[in-house]
Backbone as a printed PyTorch tensor [residue, N CA C, xyz], in Angstrom:
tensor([[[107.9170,  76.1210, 137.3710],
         [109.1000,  76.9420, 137.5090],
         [109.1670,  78.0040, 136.4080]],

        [[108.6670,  77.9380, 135.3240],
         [108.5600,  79.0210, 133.8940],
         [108.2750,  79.8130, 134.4130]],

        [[106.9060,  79.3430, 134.9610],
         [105.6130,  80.9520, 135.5280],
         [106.6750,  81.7370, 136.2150]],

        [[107.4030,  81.3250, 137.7750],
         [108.2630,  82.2290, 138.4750],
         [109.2040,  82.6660, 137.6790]],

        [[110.1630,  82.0340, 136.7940],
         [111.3070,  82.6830, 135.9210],
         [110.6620,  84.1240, 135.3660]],

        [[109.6610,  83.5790, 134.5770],
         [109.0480,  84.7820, 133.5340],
         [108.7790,  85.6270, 134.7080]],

        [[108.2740,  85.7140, 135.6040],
         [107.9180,  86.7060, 136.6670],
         [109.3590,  87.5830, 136.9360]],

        [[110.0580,  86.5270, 137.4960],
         [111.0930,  87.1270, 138.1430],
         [111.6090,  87.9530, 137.1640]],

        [[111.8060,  87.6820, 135.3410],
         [112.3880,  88.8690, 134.3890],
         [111.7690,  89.9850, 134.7390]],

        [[110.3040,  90.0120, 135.3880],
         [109.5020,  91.4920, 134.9710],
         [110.2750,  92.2800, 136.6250]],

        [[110.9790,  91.3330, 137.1440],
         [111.0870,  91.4900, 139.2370],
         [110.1130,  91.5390, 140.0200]],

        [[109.2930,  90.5920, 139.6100],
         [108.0620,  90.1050, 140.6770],
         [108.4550,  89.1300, 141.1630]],

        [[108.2200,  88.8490, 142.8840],
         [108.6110,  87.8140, 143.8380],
         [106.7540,  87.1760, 143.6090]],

        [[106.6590,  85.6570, 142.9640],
         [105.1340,  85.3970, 143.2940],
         [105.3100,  84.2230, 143.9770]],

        [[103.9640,  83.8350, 144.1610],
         [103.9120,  82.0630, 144.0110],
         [102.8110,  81.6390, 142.9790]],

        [[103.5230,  80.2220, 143.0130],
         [102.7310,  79.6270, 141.5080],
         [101.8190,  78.0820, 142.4040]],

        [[100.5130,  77.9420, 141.9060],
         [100.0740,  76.8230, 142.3780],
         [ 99.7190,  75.9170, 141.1110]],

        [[100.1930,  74.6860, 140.9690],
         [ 99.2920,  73.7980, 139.7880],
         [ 98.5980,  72.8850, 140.6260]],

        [[ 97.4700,  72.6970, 139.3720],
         [ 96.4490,  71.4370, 140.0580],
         [ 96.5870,  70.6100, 139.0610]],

        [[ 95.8230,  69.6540, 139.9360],
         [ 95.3100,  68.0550, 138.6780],
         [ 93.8100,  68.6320, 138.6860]],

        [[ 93.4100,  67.1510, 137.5140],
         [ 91.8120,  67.6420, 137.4760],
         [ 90.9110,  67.7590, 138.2960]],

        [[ 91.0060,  67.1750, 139.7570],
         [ 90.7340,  67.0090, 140.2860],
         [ 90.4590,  67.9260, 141.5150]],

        [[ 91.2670,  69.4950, 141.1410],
         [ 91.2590,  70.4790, 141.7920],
         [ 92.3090,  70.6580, 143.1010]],

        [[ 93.4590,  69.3130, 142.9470],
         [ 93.9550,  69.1810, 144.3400],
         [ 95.6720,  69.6830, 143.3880]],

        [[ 95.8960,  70.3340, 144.7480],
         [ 97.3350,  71.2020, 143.9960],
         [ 98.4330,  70.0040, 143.9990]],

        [[ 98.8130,  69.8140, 142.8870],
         [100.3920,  69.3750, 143.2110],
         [101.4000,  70.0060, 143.3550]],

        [[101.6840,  71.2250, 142.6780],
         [103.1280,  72.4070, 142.7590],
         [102.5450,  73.1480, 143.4320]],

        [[103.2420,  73.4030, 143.8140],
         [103.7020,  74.8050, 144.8970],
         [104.8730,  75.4600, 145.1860]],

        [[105.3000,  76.6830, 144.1940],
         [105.9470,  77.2980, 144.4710],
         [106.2520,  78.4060, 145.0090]],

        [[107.1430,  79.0290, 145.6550],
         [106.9900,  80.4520, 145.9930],
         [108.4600,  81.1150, 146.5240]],

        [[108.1140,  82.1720, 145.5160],
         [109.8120,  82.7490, 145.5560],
         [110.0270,  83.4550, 147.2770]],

        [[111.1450,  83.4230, 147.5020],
         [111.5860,  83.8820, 148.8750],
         [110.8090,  85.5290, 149.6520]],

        [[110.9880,  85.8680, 148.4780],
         [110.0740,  87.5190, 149.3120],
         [108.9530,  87.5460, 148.7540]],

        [[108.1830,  87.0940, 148.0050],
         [106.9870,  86.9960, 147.6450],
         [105.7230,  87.4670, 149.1820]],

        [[105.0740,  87.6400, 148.6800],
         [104.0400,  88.4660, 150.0600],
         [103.1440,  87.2720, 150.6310]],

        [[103.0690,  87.4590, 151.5950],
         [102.3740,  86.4820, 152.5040],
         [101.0610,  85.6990, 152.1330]],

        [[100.3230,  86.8180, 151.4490],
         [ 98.8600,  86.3360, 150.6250],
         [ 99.3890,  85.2150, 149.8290]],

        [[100.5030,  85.4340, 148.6870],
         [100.4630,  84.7660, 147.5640],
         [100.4750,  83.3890, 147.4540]],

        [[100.3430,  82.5870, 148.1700],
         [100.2880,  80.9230, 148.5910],
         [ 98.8310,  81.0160, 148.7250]],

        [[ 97.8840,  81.6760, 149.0280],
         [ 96.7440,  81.4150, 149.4950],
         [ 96.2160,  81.8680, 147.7340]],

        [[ 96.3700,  83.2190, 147.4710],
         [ 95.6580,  83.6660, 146.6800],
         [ 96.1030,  82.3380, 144.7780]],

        [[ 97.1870,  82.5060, 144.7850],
         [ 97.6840,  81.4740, 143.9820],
         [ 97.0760,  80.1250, 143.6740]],

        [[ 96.8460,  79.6080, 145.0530],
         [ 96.0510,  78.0950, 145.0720],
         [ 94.8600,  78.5990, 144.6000]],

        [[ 93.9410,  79.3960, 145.2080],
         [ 92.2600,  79.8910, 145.2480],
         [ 92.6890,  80.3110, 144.2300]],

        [[ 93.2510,  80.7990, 142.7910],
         [ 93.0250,  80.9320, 141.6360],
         [ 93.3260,  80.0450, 140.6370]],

        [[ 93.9770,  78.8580, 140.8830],
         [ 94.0920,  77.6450, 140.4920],
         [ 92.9200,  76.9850, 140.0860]],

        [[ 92.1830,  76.8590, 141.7790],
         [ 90.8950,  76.4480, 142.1160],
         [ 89.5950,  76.5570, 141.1820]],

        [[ 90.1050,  78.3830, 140.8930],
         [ 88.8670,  79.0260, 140.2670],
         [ 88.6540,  78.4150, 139.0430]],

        [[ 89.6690,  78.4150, 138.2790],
         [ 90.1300,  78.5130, 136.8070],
         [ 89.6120,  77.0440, 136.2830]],

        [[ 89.9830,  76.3130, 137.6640],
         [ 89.5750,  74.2490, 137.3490],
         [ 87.7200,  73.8500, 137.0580]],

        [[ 87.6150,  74.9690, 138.7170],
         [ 85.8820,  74.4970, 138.8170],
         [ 85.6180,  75.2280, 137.6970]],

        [[ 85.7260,  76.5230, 137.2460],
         [ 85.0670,  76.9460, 136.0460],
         [ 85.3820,  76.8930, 134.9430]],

        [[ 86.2460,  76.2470, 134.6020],
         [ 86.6560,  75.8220, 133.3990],
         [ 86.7520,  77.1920, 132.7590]],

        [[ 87.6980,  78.4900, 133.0600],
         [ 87.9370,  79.3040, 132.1740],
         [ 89.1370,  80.3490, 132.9330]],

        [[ 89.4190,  81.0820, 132.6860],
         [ 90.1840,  82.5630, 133.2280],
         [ 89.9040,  82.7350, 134.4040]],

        [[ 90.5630,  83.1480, 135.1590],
         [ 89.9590,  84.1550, 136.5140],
         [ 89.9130,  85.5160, 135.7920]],

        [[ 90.6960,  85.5220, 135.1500],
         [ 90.3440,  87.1490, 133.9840],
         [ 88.7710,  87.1210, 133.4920]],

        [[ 89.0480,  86.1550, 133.0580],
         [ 87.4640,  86.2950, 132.5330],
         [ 86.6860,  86.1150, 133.2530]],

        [[ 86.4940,  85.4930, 134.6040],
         [ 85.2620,  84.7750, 134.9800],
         [ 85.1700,  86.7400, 135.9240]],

        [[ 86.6450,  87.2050, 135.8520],
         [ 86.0450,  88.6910, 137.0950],
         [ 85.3000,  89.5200, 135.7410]],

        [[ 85.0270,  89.7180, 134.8230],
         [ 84.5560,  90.3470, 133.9270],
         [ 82.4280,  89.4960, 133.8820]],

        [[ 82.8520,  88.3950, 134.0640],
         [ 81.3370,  87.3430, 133.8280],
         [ 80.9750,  87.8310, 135.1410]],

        [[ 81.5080,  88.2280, 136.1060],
         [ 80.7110,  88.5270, 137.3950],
         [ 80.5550,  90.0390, 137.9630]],

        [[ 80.8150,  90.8060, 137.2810],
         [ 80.7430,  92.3040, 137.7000],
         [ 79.3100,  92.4570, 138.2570]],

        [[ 79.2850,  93.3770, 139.3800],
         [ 78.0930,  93.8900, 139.8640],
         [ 77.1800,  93.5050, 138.9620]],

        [[ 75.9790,  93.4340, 139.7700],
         [ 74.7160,  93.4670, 138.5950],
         [ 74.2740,  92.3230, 137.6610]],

        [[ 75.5860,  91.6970, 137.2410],
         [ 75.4280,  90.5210, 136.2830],
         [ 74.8020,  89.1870, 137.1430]],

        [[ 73.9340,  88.4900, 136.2080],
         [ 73.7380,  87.1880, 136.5420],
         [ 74.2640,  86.6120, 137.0370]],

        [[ 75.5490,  86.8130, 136.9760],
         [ 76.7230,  85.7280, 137.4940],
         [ 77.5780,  86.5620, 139.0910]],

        [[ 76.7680,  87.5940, 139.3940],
         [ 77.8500,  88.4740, 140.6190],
         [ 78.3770,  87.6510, 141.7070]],

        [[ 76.8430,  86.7210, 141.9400],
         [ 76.6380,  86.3780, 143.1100],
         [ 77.6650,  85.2510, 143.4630]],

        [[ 78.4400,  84.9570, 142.3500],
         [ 79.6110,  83.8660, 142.3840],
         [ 80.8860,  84.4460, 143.1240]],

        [[ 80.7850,  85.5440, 143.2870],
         [ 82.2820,  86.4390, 143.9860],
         [ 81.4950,  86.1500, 145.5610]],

        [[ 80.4870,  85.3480, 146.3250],
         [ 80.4750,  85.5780, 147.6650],
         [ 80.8550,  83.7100, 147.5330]],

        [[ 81.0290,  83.5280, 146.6040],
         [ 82.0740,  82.1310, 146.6350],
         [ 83.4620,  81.7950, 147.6150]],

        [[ 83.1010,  81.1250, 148.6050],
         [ 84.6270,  81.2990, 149.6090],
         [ 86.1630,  81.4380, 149.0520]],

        [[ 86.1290,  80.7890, 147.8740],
         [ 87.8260,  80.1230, 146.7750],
         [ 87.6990,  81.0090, 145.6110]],

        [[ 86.3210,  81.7030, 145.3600],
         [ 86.6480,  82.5520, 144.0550],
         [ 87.7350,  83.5830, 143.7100]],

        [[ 88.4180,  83.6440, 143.1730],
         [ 89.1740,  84.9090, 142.7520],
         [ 88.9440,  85.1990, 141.6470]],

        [[ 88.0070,  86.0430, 141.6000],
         [ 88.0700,  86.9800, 139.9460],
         [ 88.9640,  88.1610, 139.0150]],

        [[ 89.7060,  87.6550, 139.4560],
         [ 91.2190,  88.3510, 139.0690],
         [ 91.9250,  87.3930, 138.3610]],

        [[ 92.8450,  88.3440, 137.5200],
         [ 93.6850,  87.6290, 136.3390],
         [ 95.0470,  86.6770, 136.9650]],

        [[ 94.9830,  85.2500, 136.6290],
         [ 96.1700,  84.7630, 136.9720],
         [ 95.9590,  83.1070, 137.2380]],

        [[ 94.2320,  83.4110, 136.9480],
         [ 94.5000,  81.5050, 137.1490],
         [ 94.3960,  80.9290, 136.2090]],

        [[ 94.6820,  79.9520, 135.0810],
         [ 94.2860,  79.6910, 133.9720],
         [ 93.9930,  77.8090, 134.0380]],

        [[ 93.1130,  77.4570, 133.2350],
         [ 92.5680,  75.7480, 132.7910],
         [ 94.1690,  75.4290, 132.1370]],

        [[ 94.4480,  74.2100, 132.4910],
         [ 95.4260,  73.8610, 131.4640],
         [ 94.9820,  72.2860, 130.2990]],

        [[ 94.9900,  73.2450, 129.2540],
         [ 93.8810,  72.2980, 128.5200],
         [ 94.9300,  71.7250, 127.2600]],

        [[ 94.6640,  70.4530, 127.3220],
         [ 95.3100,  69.9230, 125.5790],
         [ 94.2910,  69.0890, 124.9750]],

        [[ 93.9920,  69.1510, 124.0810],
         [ 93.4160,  67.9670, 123.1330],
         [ 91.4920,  68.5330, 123.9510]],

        [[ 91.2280,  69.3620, 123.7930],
         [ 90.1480,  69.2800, 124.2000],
         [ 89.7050,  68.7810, 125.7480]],

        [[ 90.7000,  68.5600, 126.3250],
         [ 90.0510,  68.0300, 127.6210],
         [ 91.2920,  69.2240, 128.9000]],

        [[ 90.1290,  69.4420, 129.7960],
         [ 91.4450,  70.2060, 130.8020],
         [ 91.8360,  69.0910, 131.7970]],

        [[ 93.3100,  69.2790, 131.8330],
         [ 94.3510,  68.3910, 132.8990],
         [ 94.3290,  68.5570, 134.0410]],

        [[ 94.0830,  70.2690, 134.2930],
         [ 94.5540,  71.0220, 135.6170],
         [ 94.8150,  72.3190, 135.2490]],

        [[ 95.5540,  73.2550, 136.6030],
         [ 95.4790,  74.8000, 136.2990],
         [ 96.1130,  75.1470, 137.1350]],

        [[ 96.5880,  76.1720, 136.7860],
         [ 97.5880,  77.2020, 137.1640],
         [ 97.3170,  77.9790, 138.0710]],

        [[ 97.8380,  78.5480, 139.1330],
         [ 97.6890,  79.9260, 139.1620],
         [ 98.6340,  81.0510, 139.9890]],

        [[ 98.7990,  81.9450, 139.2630],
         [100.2500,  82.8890, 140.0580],
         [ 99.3400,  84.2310, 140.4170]],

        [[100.1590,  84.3730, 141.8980],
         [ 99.9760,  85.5990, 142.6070],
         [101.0500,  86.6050, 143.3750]],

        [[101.2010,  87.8050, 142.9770],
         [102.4460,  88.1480, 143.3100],
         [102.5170,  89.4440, 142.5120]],

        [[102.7510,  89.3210, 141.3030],
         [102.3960,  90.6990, 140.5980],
         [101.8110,  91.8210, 140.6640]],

        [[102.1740,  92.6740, 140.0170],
         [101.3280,  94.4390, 140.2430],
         [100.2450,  94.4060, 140.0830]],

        [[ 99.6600,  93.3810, 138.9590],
         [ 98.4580,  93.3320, 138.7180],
         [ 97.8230,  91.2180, 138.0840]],

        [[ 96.8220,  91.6250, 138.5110],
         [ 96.2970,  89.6500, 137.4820],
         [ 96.7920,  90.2140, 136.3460]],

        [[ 96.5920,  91.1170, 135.5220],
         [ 97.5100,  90.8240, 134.0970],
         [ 98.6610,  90.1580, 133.7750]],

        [[ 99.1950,  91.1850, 135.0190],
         [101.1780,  90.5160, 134.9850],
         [101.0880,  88.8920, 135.6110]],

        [[ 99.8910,  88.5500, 136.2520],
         [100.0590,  86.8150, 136.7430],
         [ 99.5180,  86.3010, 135.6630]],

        [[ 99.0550,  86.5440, 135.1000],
         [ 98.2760,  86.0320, 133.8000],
         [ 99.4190,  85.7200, 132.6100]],

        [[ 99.8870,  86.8230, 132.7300],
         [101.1410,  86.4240, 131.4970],
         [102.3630,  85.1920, 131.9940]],

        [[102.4650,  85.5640, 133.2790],
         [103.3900,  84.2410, 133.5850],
         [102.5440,  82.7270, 134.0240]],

        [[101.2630,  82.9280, 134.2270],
         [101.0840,  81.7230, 134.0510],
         [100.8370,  81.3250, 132.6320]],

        [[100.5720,  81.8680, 131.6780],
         [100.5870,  81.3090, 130.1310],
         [102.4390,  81.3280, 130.0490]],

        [[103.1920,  81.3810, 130.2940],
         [104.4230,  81.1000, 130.2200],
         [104.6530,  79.3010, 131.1170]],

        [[103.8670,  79.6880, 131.7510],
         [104.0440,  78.4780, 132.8570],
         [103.3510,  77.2050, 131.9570]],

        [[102.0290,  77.3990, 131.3230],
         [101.6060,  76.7620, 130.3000],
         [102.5380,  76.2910, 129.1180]],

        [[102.9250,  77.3980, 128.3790],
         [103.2190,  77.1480, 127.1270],
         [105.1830,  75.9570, 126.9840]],

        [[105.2560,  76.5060, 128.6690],
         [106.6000,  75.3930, 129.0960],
         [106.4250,  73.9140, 129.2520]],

        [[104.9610,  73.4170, 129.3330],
         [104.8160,  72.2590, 129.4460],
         [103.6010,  71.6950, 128.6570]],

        [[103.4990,  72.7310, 126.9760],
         [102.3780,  72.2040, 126.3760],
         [103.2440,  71.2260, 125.3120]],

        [[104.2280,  71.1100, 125.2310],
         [104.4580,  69.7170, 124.2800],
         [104.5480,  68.6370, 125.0070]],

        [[104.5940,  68.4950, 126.6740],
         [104.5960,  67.5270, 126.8470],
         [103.5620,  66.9110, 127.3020]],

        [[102.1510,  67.9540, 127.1900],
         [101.0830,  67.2960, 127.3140],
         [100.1200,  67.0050, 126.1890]],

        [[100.6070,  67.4960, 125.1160],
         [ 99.6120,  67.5830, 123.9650],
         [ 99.6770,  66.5010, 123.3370]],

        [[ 98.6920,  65.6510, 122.7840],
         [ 98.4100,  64.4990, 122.2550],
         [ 97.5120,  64.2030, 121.1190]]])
């Protein structure tokens, strides 16, 4: 619920997906006018962020044309765009985030580290 609040201050309608480690979503949210994609794209950046253990920010930068790594964008669930993030405490990741809805993955990126930082004391150990 953070991730959408913080969204909604900037007036972005998104949706937010969390996972377990396991890659299977438990939350699912999604604000009322939010765009039709954003349930799909939200989960599939959740997804991304779990199997690769990093950013969808980063992993679209590790895969640009040309790179070693391109051939990962003909991945069916990849999204290399900013907004999915690992949710990690103590060295180990729990699960992951991911919001879609915003002008840009930057602006999902910032509300899912909001969406994070709302539930890192109660996972940190």
């Amino acid at each position: 619920q953070a991730a959408i609040d913080a969204c909604n201050k900037q007036g972005f309608q998104v949706a937010v997906a969390v996972t377990d480690r396991s890659g299977v979503t438990q939350v699912l949210l999604r604000d009322r006018f939010a765009g039709p994609h954003t349930v799909e794209v939200s989960t599939n950046k959740a997804w991304t962020a779990l199997t690769f253990r990093t950013s969808t920010k980063e992993l679209g930068v590790q895969t640009q044309a040309n790179s070693p790594s391109s051939g990962l964008r003909n991945f069916p669930r990849f999204i290399p765009v900013g907004g999915g993030l690992p949710i990690e405490a103590g060295g180990n990741i729990f699960g992951s985030i991911g919001v879609s809805g915003g002008p840009s993955g930057d602006a999902d990126e910032i509300c899912a580290k909001a969406g994070i930082k709302a539930i890192s004391d109660a996972i940190e150990f």
